[in-house]
C-alpha positions as CSV (number, residue, x, y, z in Angstrom):
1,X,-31.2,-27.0,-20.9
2,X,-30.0,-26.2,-17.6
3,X,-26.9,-24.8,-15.6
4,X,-25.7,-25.8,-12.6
5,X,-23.2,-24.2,-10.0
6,X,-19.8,-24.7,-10.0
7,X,-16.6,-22.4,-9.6
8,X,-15.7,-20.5,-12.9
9,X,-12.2,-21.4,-12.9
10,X,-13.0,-25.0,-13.1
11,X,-16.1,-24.4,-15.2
12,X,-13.9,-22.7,-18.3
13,X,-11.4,-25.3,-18.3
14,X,-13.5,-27.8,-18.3
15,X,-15.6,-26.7,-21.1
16,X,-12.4,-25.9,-22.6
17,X,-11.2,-29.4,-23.0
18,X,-14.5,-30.4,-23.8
19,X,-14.2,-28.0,-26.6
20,X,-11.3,-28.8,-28.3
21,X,-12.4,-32.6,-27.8
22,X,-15.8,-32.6,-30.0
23,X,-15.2,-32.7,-33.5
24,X,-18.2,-32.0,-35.7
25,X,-19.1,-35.2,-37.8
26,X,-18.1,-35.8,-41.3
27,X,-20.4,-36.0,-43.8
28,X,-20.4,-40.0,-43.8
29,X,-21.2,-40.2,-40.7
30,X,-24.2,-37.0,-41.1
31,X,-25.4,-40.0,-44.2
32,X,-24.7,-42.7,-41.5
33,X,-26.7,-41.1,-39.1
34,X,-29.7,-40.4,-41.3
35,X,-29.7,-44.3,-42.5
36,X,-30.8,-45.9,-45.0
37,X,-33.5,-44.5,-47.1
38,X,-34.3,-47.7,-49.5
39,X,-38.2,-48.3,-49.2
40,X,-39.1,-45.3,-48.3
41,X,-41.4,-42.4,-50.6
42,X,-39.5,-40.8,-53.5
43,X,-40.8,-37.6,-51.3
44,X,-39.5,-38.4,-48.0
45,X,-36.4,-39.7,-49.6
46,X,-36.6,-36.4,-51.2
47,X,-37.0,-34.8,-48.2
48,X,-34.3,-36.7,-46.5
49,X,-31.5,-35.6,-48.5
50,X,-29.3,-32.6,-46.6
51,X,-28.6,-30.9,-50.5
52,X,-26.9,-27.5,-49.0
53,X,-30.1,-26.3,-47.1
54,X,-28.8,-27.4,-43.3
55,X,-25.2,-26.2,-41.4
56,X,-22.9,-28.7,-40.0
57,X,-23.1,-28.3,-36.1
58,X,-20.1,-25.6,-35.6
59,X,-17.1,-26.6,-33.2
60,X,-18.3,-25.6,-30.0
61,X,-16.8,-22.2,-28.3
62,X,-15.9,-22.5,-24.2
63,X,-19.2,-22.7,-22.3
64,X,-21.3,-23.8,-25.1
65,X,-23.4,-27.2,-24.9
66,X,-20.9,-29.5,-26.2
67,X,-18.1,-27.8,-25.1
68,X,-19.4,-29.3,-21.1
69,X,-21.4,-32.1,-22.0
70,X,-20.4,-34.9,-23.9
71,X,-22.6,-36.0,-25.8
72,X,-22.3,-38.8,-28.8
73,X,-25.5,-38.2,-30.9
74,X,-28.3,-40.7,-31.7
75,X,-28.6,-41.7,-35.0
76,X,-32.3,-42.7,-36.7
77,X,-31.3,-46.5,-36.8
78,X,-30.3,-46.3,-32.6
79,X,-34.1,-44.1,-32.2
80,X,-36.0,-46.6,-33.9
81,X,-34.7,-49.3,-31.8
82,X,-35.3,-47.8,-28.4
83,X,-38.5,-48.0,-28.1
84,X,-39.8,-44.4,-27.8
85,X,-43.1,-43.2,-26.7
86,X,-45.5,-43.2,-29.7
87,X,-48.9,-41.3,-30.9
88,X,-51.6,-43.9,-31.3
89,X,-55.4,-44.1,-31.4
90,X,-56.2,-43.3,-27.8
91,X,-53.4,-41.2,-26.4
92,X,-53.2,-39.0,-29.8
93,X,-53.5,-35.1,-28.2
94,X,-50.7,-32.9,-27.3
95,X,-52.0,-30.9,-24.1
96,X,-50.4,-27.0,-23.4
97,X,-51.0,-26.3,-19.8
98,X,-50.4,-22.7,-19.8
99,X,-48.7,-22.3,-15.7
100,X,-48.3,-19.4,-13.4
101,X,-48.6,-15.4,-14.3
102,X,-49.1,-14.8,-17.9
103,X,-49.2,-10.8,-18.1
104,X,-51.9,-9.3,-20.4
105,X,-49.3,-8.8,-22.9
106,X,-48.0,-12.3,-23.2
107,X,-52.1,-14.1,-23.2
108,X,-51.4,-14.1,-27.3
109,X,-48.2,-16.4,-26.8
110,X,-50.4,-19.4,-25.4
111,X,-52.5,-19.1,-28.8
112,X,-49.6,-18.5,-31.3
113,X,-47.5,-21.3,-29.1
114,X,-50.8,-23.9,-29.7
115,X,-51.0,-22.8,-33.4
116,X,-47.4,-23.3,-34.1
117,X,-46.7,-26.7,-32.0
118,X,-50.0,-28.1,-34.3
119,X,-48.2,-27.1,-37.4
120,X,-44.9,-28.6,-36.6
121,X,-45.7,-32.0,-34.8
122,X,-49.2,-32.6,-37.3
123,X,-50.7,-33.2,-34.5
124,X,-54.3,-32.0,-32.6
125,X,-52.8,-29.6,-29.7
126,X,-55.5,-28.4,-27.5
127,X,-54.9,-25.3,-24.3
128,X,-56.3,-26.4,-20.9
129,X,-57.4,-23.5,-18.7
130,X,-54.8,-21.5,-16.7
131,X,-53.2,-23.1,-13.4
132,X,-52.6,-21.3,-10.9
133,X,-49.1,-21.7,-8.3
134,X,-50.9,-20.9,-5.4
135,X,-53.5,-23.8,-4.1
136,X,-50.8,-26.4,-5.4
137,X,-48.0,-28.3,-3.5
138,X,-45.1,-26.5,-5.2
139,X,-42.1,-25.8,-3.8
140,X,-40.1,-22.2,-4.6
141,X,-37.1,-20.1,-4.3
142,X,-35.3,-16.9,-4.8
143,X,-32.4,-17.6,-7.1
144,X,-29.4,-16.0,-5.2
145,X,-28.2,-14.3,-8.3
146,X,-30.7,-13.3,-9.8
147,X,-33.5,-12.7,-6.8
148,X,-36.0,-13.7,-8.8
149,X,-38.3,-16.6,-8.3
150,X,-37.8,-20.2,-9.3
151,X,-40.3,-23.1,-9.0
152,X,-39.2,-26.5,-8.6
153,X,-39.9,-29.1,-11.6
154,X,-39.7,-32.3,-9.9
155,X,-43.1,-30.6,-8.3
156,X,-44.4,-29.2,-11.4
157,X,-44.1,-32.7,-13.1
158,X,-45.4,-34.4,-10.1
159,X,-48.9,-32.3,-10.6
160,X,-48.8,-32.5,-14.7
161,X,-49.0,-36.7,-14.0
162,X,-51.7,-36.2,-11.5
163,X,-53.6,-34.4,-14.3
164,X,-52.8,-36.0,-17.4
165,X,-56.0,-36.3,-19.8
166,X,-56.6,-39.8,-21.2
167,X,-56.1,-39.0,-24.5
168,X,-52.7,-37.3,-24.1
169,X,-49.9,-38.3,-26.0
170,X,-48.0,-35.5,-24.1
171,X,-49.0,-32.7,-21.3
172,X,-46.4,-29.5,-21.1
173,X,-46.6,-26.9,-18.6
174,X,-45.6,-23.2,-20.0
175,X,-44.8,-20.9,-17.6
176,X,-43.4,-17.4,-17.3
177,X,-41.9,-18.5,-13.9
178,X,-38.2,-19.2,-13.5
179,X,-37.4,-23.0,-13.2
180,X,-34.8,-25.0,-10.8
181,X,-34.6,-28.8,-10.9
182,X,-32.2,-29.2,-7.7
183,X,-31.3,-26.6,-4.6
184,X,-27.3,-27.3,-6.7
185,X,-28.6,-26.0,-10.1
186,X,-28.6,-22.5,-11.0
187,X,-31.6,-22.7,-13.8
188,X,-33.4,-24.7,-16.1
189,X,-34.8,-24.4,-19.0
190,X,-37.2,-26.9,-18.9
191,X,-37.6,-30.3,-18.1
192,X,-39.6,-33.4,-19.3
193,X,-40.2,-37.2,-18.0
194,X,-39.7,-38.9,-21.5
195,X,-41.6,-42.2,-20.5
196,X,-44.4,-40.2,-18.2
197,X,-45.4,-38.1,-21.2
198,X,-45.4,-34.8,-19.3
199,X,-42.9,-31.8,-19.2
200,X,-42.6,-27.9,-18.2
201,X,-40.4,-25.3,-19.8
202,X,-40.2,-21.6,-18.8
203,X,-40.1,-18.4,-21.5
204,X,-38.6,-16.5,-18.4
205,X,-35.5,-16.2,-19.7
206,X,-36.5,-15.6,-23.3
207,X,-37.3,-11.7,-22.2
208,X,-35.2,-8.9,-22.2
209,X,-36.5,-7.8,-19.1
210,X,-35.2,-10.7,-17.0
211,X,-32.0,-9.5,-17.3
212,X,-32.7,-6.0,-16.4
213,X,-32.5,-4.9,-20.2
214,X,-34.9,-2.7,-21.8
215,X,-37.6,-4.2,-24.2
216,X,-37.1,-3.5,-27.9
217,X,-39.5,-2.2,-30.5
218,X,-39.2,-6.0,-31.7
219,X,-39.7,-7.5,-28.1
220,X,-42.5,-9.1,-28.9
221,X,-41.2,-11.0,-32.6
222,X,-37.9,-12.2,-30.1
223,X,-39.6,-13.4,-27.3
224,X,-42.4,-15.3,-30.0
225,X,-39.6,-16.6,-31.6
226,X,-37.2,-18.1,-28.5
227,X,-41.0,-19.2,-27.2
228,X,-41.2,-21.3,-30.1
229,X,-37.9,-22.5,-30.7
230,X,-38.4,-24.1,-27.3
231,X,-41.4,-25.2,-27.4
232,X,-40.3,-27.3,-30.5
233,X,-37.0,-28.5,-29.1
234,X,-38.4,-29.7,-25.6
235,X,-41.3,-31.2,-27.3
236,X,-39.3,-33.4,-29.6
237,X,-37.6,-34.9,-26.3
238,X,-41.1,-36.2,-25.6
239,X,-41.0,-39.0,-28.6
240,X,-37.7,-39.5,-28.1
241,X,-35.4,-37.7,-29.6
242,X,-31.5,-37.0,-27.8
243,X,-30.0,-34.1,-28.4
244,X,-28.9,-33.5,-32.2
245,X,-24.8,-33.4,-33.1
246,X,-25.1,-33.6,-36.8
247,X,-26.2,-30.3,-38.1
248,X,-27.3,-27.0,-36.8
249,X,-31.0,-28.2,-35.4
250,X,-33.9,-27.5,-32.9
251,X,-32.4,-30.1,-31.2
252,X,-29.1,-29.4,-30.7
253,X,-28.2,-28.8,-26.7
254,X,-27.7,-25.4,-25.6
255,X,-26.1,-23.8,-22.8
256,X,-27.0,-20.0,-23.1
257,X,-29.1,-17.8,-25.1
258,X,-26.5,-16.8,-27.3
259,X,-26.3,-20.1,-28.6
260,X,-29.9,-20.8,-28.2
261,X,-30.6,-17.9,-31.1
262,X,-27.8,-18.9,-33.2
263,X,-29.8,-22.2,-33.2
264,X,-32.7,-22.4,-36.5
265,X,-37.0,-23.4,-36.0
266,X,-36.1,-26.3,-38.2
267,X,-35.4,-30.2,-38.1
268,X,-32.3,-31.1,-39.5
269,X,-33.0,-34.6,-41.8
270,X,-32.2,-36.9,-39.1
271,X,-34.1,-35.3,-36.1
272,X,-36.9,-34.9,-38.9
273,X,-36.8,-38.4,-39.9
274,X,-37.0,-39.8,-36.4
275,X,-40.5,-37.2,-36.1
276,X,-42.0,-38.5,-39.2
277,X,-41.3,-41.9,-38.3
278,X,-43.3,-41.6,-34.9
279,X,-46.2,-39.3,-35.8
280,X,-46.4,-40.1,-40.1
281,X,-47.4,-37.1,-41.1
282,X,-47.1,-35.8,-44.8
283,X,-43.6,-33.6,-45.2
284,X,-45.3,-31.5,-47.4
285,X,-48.0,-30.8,-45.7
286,X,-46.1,-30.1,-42.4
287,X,-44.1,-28.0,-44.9
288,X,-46.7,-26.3,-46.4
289,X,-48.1,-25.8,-42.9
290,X,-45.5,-24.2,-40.9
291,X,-44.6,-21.5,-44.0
292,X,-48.4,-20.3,-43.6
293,X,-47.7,-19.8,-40.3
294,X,-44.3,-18.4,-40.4
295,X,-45.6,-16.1,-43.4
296,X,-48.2,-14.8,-41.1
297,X,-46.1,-14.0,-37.9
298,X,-43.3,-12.2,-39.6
299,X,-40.5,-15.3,-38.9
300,X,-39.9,-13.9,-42.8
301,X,-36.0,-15.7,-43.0
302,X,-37.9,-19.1,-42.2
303,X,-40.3,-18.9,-44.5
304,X,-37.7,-18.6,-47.0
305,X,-35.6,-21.8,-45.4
306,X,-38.4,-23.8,-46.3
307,X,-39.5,-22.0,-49.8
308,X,-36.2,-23.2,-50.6
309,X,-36.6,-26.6,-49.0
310,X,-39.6,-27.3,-50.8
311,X,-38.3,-26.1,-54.2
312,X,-35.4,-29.0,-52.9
313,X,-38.0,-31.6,-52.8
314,X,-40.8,-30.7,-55.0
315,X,-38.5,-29.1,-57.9
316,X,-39.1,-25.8,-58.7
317,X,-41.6,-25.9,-61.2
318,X,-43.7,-28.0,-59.3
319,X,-43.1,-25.9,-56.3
320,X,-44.6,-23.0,-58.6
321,X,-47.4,-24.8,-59.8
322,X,-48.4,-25.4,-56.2
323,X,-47.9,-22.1,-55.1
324,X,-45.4,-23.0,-52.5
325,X,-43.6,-20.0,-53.9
């Protein structure tokens, strides 16, 4: 997601226009959007059906993603036919090139970041070694509001398709380091060449201490958390997914970090159809994998999301008798 520089004035009513323009879709066209399931597994048809487990994407306040970009959704049917990047037998790895500065602290992010994006794209994910800035032709900047450093992504991406493995289906730079994609943009927060399989996306502004604000006792749980949430949303750009306007999703578009954290870890059914339909995993398993992890990390409200999802699709008593309880 990104910002770029413009006056206020003409920035709020904009976005307030914007605003009252978007109407959030009705439920025909959520259905619409999620196409037909006829053919598919009793499972993933299962799996497929919103039941009262995902939000309608809210009316957007002034300032918020829809409310300056308009945007009008892809639905499954439009995905399938635009020929997205896919996962095959040779380019079948995702690569996490870890960028920059990682303070002591923050080394257990990289690990946590490679376990998670495993569980939720069912796909191998391996951690090159640590790049360095310095040595490497990329351009920088102190942001003038901020005065903080920025790197340039146009650079950063240049280098990631210089070093792209052979068997990468994807290779994302992570970095601590502020991001810029144009001298006219304020920030970014991360960037990706859909077609040239590589991206980068900075936790920068997922800490507290960006802003000048004092860490909390549960810094590290929030800056895990926002890590992760964008780790999954930028990711799913890479096979193809536009931003979500159906329900509340990973991949809506976002703005701000207000409405970044009001965002949830999970696929809504049509952004998760369009993921099973490129990589095929199991839904249960992916399921069954990302509670383990969430169960483990202390993310305790989305374990329960998809407890409740999988008592949805499984039915309770089988849910029981699988111990997905």
């Amino acid at each position: 997601m990104r910002s770029i520089l413009f006056p206020i004035s003409i920035l709020l009513v904009f976005s307030v226009i914007l605003a009252m323009s978007f109407q959030p879709p009705s439920a025909p066209e959520r259905m619409k959007a999620i196409g037909s399931t006829r053919g598919l597994s009793k499972t993933l048809r299962k799996a497929l059906e919103p039941g009262t487990d995902f939000e309608t994407i809210p009316t957007p306040q002034p300032g918020d993603w829809l409310a300056v970009h308009r945007e009008k959704g892809q639905t499954f049917d439009q995905f399938a036919k635009s020929n997205p990047n896919w996962p095959d037998k040779t380019r079948k790895k995702i690569y996490l090139q870890p960028l920059g500065q990682f303070p002591d602290g923050q080394l257990p992010l990289v690990e946590r970041l490679k376990e998670y994006a495993g569980a939720y794209f069912a796909m191998d994910v391996q951690v090159l070694p640590f790049l360095a800035l310095s040595g490497n032709k990329i351009s920088t900047r102190t942001n003038p509001h901020t005065k903080n450093r920025q790197i340039l992504t146009a650079d950063v991406l240049a280098l990631l398709r210089k070093n792209l493995p052979a068997d990468a289906f994807c290779l994302l730079a992570i970095t601590m380091e502020d991001l810029y994609p144009d001298p006219s943009w304020n920030f970014v927060f991360g960037q990706a060449m859909l077609r040239g399989r590589v991206g980068v996306y900075s936790f920068a502004r997922y800490d507290p201490a960006f802003y000048g604000e004092k860490r909390g006792s549960d810094y590290e749980y929030v800056l895990l958390r926002r890590s992760c949430k964008v780790l999954a949303h930028e990711t799913t750009h890479m096979f193809g997914l536009r931003h979500c306007i159906y329900f509340k999703c990973v991949a809506n578009g976002y703005n701000h970090l207000k409405e970044s954290d009001s965002r949830p870890l999970h696929l809504c059914p049509v952004c998760l159809r369009k993921l099973q339909h490129s990589v095929g995993f199991d839904v249960i398993d992916r399921y069954r994998r990302l509670l383990r992890f969430y169960q483990k990390i202390g993310f305790d409200k989305d374990a329960q999301w998809i407890t409740t999802r999988l008592k949805h699709i499984l039915g309770t008593e089988a849910a029981r008798l699988q111990d997905i309880q």
